[in-house]
Structures are given as C-alpha cells and as structure tokens.
VOGU-3710 file (C-alpha; in Angstrom, 3 decimals, decimal comma):
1> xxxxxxxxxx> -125,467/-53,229/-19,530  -123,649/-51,014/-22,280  -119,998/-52,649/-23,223  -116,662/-51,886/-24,308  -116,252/-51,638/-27,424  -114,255/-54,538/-29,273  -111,470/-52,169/-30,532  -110,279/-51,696/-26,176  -110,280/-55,075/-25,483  -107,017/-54,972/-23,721
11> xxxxxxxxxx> -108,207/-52,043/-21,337  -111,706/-54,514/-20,766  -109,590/-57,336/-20,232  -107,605/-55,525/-17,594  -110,500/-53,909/-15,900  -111,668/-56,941/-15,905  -109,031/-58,880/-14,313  -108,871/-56,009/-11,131  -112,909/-57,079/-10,964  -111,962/-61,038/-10,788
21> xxxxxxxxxx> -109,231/-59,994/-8,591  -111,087/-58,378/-6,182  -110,681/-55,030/-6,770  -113,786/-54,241/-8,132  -114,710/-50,916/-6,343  -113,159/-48,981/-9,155  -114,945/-45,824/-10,562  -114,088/-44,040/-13,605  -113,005/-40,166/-13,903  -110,977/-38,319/-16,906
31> xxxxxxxxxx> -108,940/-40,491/-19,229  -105,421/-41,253/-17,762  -103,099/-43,000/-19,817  -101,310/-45,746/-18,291  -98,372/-47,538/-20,291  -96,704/-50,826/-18,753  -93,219/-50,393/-19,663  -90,053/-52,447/-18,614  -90,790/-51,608/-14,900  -94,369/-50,158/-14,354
41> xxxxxxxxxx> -97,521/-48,653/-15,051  -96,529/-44,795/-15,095  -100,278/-42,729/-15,378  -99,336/-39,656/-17,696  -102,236/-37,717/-15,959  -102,968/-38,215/-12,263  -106,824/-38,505/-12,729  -106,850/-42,311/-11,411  -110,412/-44,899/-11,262  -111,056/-45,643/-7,580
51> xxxxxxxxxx> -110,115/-48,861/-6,020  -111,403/-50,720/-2,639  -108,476/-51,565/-0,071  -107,502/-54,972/-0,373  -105,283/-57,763/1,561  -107,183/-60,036/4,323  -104,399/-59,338/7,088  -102,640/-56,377/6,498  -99,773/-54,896/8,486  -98,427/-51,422/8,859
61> xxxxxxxxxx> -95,688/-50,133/11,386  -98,274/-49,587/13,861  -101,268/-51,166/13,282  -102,842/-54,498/11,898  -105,767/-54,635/9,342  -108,193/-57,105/8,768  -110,308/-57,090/5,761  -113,714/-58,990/6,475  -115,690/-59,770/3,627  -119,134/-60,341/4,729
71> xxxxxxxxxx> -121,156/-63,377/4,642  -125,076/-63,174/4,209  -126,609/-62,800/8,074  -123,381/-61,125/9,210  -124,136/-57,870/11,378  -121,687/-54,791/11,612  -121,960/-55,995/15,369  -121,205/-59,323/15,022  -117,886/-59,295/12,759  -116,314/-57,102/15,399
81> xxxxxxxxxx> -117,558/-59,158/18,418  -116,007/-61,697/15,904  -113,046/-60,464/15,549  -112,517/-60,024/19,466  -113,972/-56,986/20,281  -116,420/-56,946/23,365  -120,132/-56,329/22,421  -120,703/-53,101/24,114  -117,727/-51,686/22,125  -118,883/-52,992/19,191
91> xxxxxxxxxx> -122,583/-51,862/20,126  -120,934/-48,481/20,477  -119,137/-48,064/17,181  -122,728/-49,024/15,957  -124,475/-46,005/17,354  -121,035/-43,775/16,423  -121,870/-44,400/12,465  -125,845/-43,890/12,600  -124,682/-40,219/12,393  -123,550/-41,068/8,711
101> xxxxxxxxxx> -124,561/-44,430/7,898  -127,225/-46,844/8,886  -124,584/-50,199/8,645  -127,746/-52,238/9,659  -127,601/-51,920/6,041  -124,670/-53,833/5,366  -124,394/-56,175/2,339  -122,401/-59,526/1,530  -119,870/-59,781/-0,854  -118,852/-55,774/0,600
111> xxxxxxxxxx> -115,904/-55,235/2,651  -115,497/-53,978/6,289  -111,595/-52,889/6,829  -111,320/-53,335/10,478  -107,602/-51,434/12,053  -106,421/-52,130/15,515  -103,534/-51,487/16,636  -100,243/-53,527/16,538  -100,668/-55,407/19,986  -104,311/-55,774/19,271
121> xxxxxxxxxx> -106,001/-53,809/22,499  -107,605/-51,516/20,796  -110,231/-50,882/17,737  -108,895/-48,215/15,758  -110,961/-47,477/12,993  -113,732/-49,462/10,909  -114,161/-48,904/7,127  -117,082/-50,200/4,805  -117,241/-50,018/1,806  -120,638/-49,105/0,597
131> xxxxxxxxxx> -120,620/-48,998/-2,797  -118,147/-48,454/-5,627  -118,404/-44,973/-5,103  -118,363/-43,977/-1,483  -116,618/-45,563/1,793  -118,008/-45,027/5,381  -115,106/-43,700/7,252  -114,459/-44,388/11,129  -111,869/-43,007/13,340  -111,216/-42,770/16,744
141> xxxxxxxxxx> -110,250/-39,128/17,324  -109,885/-37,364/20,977  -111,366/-40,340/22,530  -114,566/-40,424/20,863  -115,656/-42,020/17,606  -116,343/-40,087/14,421  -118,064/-41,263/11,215  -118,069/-39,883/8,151  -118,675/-40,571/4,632  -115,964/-40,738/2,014
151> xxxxxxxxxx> -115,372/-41,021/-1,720  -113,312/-44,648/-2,528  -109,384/-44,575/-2,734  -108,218/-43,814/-5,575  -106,413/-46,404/-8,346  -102,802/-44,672/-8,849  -100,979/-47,240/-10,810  -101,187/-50,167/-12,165  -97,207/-51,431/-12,030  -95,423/-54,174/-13,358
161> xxxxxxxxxx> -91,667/-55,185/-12,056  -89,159/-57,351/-13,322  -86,733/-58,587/-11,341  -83,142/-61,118/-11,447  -82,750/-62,968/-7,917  -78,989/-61,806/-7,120  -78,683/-61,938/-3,478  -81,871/-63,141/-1,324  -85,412/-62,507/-2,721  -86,306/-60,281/-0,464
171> xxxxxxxxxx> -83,399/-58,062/-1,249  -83,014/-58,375/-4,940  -87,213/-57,643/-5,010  -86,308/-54,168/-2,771  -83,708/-53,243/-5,697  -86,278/-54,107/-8,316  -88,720/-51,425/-6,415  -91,278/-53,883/-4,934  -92,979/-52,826/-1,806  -91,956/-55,284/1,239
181> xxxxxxxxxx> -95,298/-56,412/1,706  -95,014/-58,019/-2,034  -92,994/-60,331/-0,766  -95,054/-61,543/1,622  -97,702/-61,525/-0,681  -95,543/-63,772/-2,791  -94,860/-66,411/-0,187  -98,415/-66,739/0,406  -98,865/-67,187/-3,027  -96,286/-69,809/-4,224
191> xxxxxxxxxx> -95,474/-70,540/-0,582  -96,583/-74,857/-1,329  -94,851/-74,776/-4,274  -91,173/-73,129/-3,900  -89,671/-72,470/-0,586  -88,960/-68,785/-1,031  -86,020/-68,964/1,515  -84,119/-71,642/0,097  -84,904/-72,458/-2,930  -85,072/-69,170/-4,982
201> xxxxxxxxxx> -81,348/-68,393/-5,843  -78,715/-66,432/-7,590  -79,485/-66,083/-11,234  -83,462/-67,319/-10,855  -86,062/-64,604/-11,998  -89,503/-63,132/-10,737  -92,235/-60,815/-12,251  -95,328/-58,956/-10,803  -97,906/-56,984/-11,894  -99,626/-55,225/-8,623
211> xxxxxxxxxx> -102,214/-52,440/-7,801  -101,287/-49,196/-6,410  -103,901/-47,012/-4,626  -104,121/-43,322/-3,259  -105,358/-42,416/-0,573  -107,638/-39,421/0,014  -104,415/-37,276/1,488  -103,213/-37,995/-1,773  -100,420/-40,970/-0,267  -99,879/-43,660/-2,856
221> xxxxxxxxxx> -100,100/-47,647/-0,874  -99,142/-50,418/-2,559  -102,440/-52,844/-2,897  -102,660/-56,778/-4,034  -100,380/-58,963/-6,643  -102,637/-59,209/-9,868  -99,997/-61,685/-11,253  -97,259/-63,396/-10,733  -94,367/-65,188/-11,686  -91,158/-66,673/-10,631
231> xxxxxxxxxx> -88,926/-69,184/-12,686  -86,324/-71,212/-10,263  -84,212/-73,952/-11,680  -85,632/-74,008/-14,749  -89,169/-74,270/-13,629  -91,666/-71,459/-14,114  -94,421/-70,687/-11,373  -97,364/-68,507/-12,273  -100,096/-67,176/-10,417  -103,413/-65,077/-11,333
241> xxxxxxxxxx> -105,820/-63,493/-8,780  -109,505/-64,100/-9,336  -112,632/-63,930/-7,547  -114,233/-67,353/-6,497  -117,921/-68,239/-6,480  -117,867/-66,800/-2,426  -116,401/-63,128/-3,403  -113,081/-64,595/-2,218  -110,094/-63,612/-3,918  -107,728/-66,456/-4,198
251> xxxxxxxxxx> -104,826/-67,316/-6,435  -105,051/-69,670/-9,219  -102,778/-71,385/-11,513  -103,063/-70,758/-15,168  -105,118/-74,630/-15,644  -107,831/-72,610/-12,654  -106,392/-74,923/-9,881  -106,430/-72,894/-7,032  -102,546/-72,611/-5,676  -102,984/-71,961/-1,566
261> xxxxxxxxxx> -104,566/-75,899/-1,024  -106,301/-73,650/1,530  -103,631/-73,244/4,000  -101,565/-70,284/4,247  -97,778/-71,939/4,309  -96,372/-69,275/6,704  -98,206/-68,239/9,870  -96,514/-64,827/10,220  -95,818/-62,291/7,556  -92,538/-64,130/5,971
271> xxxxxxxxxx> -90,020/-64,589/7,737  -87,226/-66,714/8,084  -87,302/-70,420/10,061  -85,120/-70,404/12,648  -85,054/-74,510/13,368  -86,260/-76,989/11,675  -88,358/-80,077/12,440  -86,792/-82,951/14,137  -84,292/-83,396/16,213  -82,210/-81,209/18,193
281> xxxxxxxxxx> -80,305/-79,770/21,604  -83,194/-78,358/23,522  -82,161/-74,760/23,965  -83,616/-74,253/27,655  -83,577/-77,923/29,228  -79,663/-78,708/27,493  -80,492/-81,981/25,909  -81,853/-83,581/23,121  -85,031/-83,864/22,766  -87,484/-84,045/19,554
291> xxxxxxxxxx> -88,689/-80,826/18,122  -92,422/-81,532/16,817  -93,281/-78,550/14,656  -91,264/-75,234/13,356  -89,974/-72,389/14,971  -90,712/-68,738/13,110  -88,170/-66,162/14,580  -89,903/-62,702/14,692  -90,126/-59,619/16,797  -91,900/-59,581/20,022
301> xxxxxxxxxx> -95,739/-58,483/19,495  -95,682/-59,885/15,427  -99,026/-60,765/14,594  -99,886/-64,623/14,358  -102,308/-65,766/11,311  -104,806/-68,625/11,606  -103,224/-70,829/8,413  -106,694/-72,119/7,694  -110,018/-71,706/8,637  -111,109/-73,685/11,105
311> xxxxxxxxxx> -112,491/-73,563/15,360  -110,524/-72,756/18,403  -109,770/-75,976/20,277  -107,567/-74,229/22,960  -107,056/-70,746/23,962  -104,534/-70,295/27,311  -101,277/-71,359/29,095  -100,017/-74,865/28,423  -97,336/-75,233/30,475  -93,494/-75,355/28,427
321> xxxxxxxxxx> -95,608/-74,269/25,607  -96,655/-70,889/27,240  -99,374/-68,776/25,853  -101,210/-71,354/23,070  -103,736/-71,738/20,756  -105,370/-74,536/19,043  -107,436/-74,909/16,083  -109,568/-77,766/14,517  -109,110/-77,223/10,650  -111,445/-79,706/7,682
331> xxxxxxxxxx> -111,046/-83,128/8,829  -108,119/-84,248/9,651  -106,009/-81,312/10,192  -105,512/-79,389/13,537  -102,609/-77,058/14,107  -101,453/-74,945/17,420  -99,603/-71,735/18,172  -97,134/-71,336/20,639  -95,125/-69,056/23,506  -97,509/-66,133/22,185
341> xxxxxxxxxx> -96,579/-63,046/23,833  -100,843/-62,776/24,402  -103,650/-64,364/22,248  -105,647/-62,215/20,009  -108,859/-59,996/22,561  -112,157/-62,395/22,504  -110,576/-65,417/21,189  -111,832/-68,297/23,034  -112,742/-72,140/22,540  -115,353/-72,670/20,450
351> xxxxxxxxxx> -114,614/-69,207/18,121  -114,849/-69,600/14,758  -111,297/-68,365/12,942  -110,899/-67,450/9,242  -107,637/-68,037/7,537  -105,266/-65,455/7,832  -107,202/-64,086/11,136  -105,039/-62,964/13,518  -105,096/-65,221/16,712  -102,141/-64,088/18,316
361> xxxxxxxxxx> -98,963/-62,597/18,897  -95,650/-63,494/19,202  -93,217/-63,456/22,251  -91,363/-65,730/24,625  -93,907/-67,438/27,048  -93,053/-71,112/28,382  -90,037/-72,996/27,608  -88,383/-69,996/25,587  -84,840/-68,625/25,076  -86,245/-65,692/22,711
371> xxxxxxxxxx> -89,215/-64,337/20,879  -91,045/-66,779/18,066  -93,673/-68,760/17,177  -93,770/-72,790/17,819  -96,403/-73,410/14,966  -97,623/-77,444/15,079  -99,773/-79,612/11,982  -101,295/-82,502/13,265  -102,969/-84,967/10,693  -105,147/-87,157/12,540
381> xxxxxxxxxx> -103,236/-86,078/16,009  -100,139/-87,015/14,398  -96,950/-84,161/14,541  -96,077/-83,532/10,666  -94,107/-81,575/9,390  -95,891/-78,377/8,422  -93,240/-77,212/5,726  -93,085/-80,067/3,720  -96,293/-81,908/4,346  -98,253/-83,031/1,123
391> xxxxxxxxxx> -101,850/-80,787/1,227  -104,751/-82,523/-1,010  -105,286/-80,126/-3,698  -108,059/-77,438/-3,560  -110,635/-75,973/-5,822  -110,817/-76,372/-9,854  -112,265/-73,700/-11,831  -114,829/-75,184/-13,815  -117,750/-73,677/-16,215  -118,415/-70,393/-17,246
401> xxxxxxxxxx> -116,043/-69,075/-14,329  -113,094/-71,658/-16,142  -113,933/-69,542/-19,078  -113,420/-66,505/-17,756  -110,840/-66,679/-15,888  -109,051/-68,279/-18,933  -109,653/-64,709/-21,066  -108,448/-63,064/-18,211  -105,013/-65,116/-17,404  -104,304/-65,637/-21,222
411> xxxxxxxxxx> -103,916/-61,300/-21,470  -102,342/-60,979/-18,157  -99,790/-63,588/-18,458  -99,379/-61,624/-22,000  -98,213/-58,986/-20,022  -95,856/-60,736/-17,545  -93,992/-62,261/-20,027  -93,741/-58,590/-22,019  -91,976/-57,299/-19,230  -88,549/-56,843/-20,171
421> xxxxxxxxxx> -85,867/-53,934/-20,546  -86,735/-54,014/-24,477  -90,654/-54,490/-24,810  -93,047/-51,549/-24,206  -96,968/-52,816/-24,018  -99,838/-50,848/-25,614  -101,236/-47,908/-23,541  -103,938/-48,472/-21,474  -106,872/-46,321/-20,894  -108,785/-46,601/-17,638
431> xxxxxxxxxx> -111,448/-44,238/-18,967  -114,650/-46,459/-19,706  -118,625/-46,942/-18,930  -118,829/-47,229/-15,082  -121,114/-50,253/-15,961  -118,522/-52,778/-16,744  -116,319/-52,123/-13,575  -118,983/-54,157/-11,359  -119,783/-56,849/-14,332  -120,976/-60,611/-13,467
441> xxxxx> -118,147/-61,126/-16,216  -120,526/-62,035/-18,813  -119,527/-58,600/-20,703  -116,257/-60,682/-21,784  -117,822/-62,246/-24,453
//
C-alpha cells in the first residue's frame, strides 16, 4: 500500500478521519484546494474526491432514507423484506437491477440507501454502493423500475462553522449557516449529555466540522457531523465520528467512550417536548391522571425511529393508546410508541428493528387531542422516565483502534478549536494515492 508522504500529514489525517467516519467511498480527481477558514471549507477549484451518502435515517421534504449497512448473510432481498417491503416487490427490484448489476453480489460493510416516500407506502429508489468508485442507481420512473450504474457523489466541501447561541439553538445554528438537519444530528449526538432544548442558552457556544457532497446534477447536500462541539455553562462537550469494529459509525468522546449509550435520546428528528413526565390534567378524559412517558409534538405523518435496536413486542391498536408499537431492547429495557398515525409496512411481532429504523409515524390515534408521539422506557416493566433516565455506559475504544482514533481526534479537535473569526488553518489538498482512502488505518503510523 503506497503512503502519504510525512510532509501532508494534515491532509492524511483528514482523509483519514472521513474513512473512520464513515465516509470512506471517496475517490481522488485533480488537486482542489480546500482552506478551513473562520466559517468553512471553501474548494478554490470545483474538482471534488467522491463521497458515499451517509446518515442511517435520513429525511427530506418528501421522502425518508434509510441507510442499511449490510451484515455478512444479508441478501439485497432480505434487507428490503426487512425493512417492510413485501417479498415479491422486493423479488422484483431484484430482477429490475440484473440489467446493470448482479446485487447477489452484495458485500458487508457496503451500503444500500433505501428511499420511500414520506408516509412509507411506497419503495422509491434503492442505491448500493459498489465500490468506491461506482454506485448502482435505482429509480422508479413511469411505473417501472430502472437500474443503472453511476459514478459516486461527489465530496464538495469540507465546512467548518462557528457559532454563539443567541436565541434558541436551532435558530442561532440557521444564522451561523448550518443545514437543519445538523441540528438534529447534534441532538443525537450530545442528546444524553445536554438537553439541547433547555439547557443550551444565550451566550453558550457550538462548533462543527461537517461533509458536504454533490450530487451527480451537480446539487450540493449537506452529509454527516465529522466533529463537534458545544460549551454550555462552562462545560465543554466534544464529539468525533469514527468507524467501530462492525463498520458502524458512531460518535465518540475524545477518551474513545462511545457518547449515544446506544439509545438514540429523541425518537423523532428533534423536536420540542410538549409535556413532560408525571403528573398532569388529562387533556381528553378532564382529570388528573399520571402521564407515564413523554409526549413529542410533531406534524402528522413524521417519521418515528426505533431508539435502540431491539425486537417488536407489539405491532397494532391498543385501545387509548391507538396505533402502538413495542420493542424488547438488551435486557432490561423495552420501550413503546404511541397514537401513530400507521406503523411502518411489514412491521410485525417478532421483526427485528435497528436503531434509528423507522417503525412508525406520527398522528392522533386513541386517546388524542392532536398529532404526537407517546414514547414509553420501561426498565424491568417499570415506567421511567426516558429523558432523564441514567443509561449504563457503552463501548470503550481500546487497542490499536484507541490508537487511532486518538491521531485522528487529537488533529480534528485541532481544528475545532482553530475556528474563530481570527485563525485561518493550513490548506488542505484532497489530491492523494487512491490507496489510502480505503486504508485498515494502519497507514497512520
């Protein structure tokens, strides 16, 4: 494997972290020049490395993305049968993409990017990635389905934002420039440790570095959070992606202790909580009664995320509760999902569920004044409180991955704290050996 040479170690450093992060279907091309300034990455010639979607849920105005990474004895069949589709539509995507790709030939640790649309009825278009180079492409078009092949998105950017908390997060991040979705990504992130809703406030600060990719109309999207960081009453959060031993991308502290405990916080894209566990005035039966669980106030049809992996205990009507779903989590945890609009096509008891799968959606079913999501922890069938409940801590980092991930954070977290109005970072080339892009990270040493 040919290497950098010593005198770019900040461009193999930062290749390096996009491989650990998970976006490691980059390929090279001309020699861009990328400089991280105050506020982002700006590419002084728009001849941009490729770079594989990313995001395990994704959402769009109209649609909802899932990105599956595949497990060894997966089938192209069986992840969409999987992820609710029936088997004779799945069988028939199959036979759509033998006229461009056998995907009896897919691989684990590659990517399928499956798109349905926003109330989930219908498969919309598959995408595998093949290779770092080339991405097998299917739409539904005219009522058929069409397969093609495709060259990888393209990397655009590479962007760093600082930002000062002056309002909401949420807004104050929109007048710093970051893409809505970032904020999402950020209570997903730091969503255990800092209660993004009320506890970031005036005067408290937040930084990102993030991938930006192009599509092939030439559309620039933003991708995943490289780093993060977000000091709040004097306390300073910080949070690195990196690849796991599984090909998972997760988020890890700058010590390599995995941040996410591995529950998602939030069950919807973030949002705000409209009441709070405990009691209250029942809003339908107009007395009070005790309010096990948390109510997320959202649009009719939002999609509803699996917080952990787990199996589907309950899938139907439950009376006050409406439209439900239950899921048995690790030992002892259980959680359930209520006055859904409609659960998610295929799910059933028994299912197996990934976290951040989409299981649902949100409406107004049961015992319901307006559209939201009753979301219920149960240790040990006991209601807790799924906002403040104390999570037993999840992986460590350890050997030669501790060591490389430790390379990796100590240059980005270099670069976080570099982003001010006054400080200007070295260019950054993105123009080396297509050999280290795909590296089992030894080449850091």
């Amino acid at each position: 494997m040919r290497r950098v040479p010593r005198s770019t170690s900040a461009v193999r450093v930062l290749l390096a972290v996009m491989v650990a992060a998970g976006l490691a279907s980059i390929t090279t091309g001309p020699s861009p020049m990328e400089t991280l300034a105050a506020n982002d990455l700006r590419a002084a010639k728009p001849a941009p490395a490729a770079v594989a979607p990313a995001a395990e849920v994704a959402k769009a105005d109209d649609v909802i993305q899932v990105r599956h990474l595949i497990a060894p004895g997966e089938t192209f069949v069986t992840i969409l049968v999987g992820e609710g589709v029936s088997a004779i539509e799945a069988r028939a995507w199959e036979q759509a993409a033998a006229s461009a790709y056998d995907v009896d030939a897919v691989q684990p640790r590659h990517a399928l990017v499956i798109t349905f649309s926003r109330d989930g009825h219908e498969l919309r278009a598959c995408d595998y990635e093949i290779d770092k180079y080339a991405l097998l492409s299917m739409r539904v078009a005219h009522g058929q389905v069409q397969a093609r092949l495709k060259a990888m998105p393209q990397l655009a950017a590479v962007r760093g934002v600082v930002g000062r908390v002056e309002a909401s997060l949420a807004a104050s991040a929109s007048a710093a420039g970051i893409p809505a979705r970032m904020v999402s990504q950020l209570a997903d992130v730091f969503g255990w440790e800092v209660d993004l809703e009320t506890d970031v406030r005036r005067g408290d600060e937040f930084r990102l570095v993030y991938a930006e990719v192009r599509d092939d109309s030439g559309t620039a999207h933003p991708g995943d959070i490289l780093a993060a960081e977000i000091t709040s009453h004097g306390r300073t959060l910080r949070a690195i992606r990196f690849e796991n031993e599984k090909g998972e991308s997760e988020y890890y502290d700058p010590q390599g202790h995995a941040i996410g405990k591995g529950f998602l916080k939030y069950p919807l894209e973030f949002d705000y909580v409209s009441s709070q566990f405990g009691a209250r005035m029942h809003p339908v039966l107009k007395r009070p009664a005790q309010h096990m669980g948390v109510d997320f106030a959202a649009p009719i049809g939002t999609p509803v995320r699996a917080v952990a992996s787990g199996v589907v205990t309950f899938a139907g009507y439950a009376h006050g509760y409406g439209n439900q779903v239950g899921i048995d989590h690790q030992a002892p945890y259980a959680t359930s999902y209520s006055h859904l609009r409609r659960i998610a096509k295929g799910l059933r008891v028994g299912a197996e569920v990934r976290k951040g799968q989409v299981i649902g959606y949100v409406g107004r079913s049961g015992l319901a004044t307006g559209p939201h999501l009753h979301f219920m922890l149960f240790i040990d069938g006991t209601y807790v409180n799924p906002l403040t409940v104390k999570l037993p801590a999840s992986e460590q980092l350890a050997g030669a991955r501790r060591f490389q991930f430790a390379v990796l954070s100590h240059e980005l977290l270099d670069r976080l704290a570099a982003l001010t109005s006054h400080v200007e970072l070295p260019s950054v080339s993105f123009a080396t050996p297509a050999d280290v892009l795909r590296p089992n990270l030894s080449a850091l040493d």
